[in-house]
C-alpha positions as CSV (number, residue, x, y, z in Angstrom):
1,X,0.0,0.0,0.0
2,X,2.5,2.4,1.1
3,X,4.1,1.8,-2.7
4,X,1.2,2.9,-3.9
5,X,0.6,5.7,-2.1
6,X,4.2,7.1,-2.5
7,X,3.5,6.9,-6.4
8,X,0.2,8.5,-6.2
9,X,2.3,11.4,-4.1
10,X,5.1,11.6,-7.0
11,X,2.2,11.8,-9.5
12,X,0.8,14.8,-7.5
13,X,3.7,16.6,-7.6
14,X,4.6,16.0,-10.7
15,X,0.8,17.3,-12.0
16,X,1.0,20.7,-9.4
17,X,4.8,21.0,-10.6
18,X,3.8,21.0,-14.7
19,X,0.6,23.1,-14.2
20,X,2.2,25.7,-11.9
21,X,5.2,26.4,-14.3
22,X,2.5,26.2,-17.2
23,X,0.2,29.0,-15.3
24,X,3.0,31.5,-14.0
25,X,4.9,31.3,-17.4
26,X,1.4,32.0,-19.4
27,X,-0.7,34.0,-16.7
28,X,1.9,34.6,-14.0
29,X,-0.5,33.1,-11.6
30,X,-0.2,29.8,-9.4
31,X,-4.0,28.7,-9.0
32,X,-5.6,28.1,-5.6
33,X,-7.9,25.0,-7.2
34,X,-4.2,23.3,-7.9
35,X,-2.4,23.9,-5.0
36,X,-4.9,23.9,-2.2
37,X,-6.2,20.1,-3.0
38,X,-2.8,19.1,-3.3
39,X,-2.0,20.5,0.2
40,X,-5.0,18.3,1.4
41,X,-4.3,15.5,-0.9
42,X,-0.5,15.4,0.6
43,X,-2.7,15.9,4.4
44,X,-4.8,12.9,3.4
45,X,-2.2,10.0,1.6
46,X,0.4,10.3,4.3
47,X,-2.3,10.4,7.1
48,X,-3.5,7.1,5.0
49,X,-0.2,5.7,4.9
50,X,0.9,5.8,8.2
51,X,-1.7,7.4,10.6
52,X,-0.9,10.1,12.8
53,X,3.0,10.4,12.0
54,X,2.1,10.5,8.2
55,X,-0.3,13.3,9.3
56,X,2.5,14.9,11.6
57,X,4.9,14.6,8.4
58,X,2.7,16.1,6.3
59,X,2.0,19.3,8.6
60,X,5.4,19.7,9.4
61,X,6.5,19.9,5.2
62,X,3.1,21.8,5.0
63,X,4.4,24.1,7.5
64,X,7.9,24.2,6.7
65,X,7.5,25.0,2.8
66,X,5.1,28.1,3.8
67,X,7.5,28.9,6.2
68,X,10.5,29.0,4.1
69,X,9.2,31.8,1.8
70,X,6.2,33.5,4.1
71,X,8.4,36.5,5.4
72,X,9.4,37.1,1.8
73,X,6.1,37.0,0.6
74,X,5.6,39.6,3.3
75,X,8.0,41.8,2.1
76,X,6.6,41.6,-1.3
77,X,9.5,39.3,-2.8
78,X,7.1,36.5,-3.8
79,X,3.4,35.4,-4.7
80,X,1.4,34.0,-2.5
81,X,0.9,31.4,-5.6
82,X,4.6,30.8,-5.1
83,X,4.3,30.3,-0.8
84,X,1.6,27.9,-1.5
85,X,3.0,25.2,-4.1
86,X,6.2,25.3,-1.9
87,X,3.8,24.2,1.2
88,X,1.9,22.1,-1.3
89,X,5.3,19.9,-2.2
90,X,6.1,19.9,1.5
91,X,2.8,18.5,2.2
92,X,3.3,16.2,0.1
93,X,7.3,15.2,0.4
94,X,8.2,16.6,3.8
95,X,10.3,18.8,5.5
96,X,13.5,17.3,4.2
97,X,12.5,17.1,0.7
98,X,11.0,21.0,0.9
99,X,14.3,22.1,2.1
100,X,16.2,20.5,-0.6
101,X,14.1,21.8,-3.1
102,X,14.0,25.3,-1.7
103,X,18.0,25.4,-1.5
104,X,17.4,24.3,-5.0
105,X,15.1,26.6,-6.2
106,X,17.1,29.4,-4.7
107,X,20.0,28.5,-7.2
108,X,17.6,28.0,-9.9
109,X,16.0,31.4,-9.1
110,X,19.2,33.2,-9.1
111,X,20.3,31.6,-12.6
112,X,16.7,32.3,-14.2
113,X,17.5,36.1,-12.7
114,X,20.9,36.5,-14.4
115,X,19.8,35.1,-17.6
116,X,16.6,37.0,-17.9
117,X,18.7,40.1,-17.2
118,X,21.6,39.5,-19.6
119,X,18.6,38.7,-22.6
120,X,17.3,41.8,-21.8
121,X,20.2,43.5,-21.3
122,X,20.0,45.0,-17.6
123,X,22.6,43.1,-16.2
124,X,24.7,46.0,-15.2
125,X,22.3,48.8,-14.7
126,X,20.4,45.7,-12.3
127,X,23.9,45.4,-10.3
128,X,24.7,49.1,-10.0
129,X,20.8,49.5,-8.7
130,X,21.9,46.9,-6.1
131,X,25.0,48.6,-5.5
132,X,23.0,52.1,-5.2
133,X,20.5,50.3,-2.7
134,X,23.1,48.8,-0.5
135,X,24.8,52.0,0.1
136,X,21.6,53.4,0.7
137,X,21.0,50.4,2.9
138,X,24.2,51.7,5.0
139,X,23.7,54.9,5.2
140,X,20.0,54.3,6.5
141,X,22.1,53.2,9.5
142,X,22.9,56.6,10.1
143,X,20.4,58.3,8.2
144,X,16.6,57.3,8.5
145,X,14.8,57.8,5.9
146,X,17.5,57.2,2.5
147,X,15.5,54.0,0.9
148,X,12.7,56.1,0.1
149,X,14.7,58.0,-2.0
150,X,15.4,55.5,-4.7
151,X,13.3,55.7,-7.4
152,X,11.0,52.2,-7.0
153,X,9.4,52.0,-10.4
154,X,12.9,50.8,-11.6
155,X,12.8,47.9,-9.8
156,X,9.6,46.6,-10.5
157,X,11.0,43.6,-12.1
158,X,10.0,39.7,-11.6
159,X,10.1,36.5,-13.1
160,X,7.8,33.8,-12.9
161,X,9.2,31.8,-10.2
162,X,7.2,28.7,-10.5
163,X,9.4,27.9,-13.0
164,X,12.4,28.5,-10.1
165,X,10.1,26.2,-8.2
166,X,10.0,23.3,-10.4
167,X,13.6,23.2,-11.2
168,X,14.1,22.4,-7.7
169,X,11.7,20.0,-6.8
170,X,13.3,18.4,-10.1
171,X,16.7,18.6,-8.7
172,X,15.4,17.7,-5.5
173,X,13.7,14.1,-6.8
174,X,17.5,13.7,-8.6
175,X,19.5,14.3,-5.5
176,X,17.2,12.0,-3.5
């Protein structure tokens, strides 16, 4: 049984993964009717497969992938779209397979970010903004006040990060 269950779990993922990537890439959106029944889904075939510890593993991924990027999203760094297919995979992989696709996606993220910005160009002007901002960030020390300053319609850049998302939950399956 548990067999079964552990393919039905890679299926799920694999299904939220593709559509995700498909959605943020076409509509920049991750959907609430793909992630939120996979959340319960990961709640319900780990509670089936081994009771209360496969519930207890499945909040604790759950709560771990939401975790992981919930202060970002906070700071208006990420989607809630984004929060919730990472708390989706941990529902339905664990803790230890959410954190190994996070670190993941955090190198697939950065990559997708430099690439994006050398197509179009902006890799320098991007890293003298950054530059600009953390010297603004260090004289806010002893200034208040200097970040608002900076001009923040030039930085009103993203990429879809689903796709970030899925490379890592892809190089997270590989690493094992």
């Amino acid at each position: 049984m548990n067999g079964v269950i552990s393919y039905l779990i890679d299926i799920v993922v694999a299904v939220i993964v593709i559509v995700s990537v498909y959605t943020d890439v076409k509509e920049r959106k991750i959907l609430n009717i793909v992630v939120l029944p996979a959340m319960l889904a990961g709640l319900a075939l780990n509670t089936i497969s081994a009771g209360l510890e496969g519930l207890l593993f499945s909040l604790k991924g759950l709560g771990t992938g939401i975790g992981l990027l919930f202060i970002l999203f906070a700071l208006g760094g990420f989607g809630a779209g984004d929060v919730k297919l990472i708390g989706a995979i941990g529902s339905l992989k664990g803790t230890v397979f959410v954190l190994k696709a996070f670190a993941a996606t955090g190198i697939a993220g950065g990559i997708l970010a430099v690439l994006v910005l050398i197509k179009q160009k902006r890799l320098f002007a991007t890293l003298k903004r950054i530059g600009i901002s953390l010297y603004y960030f260090v004289g806010s020390v002893f200034k208040v006040n200097t970040l608002k300053s900076l001009d923040k319609a030039e930085y009103d850049e993203s990429l879809p990060y689903g796709v970030a998302i899925g490379i890592g939950t892809v190089a997270a399956y590989l690493v094992g």
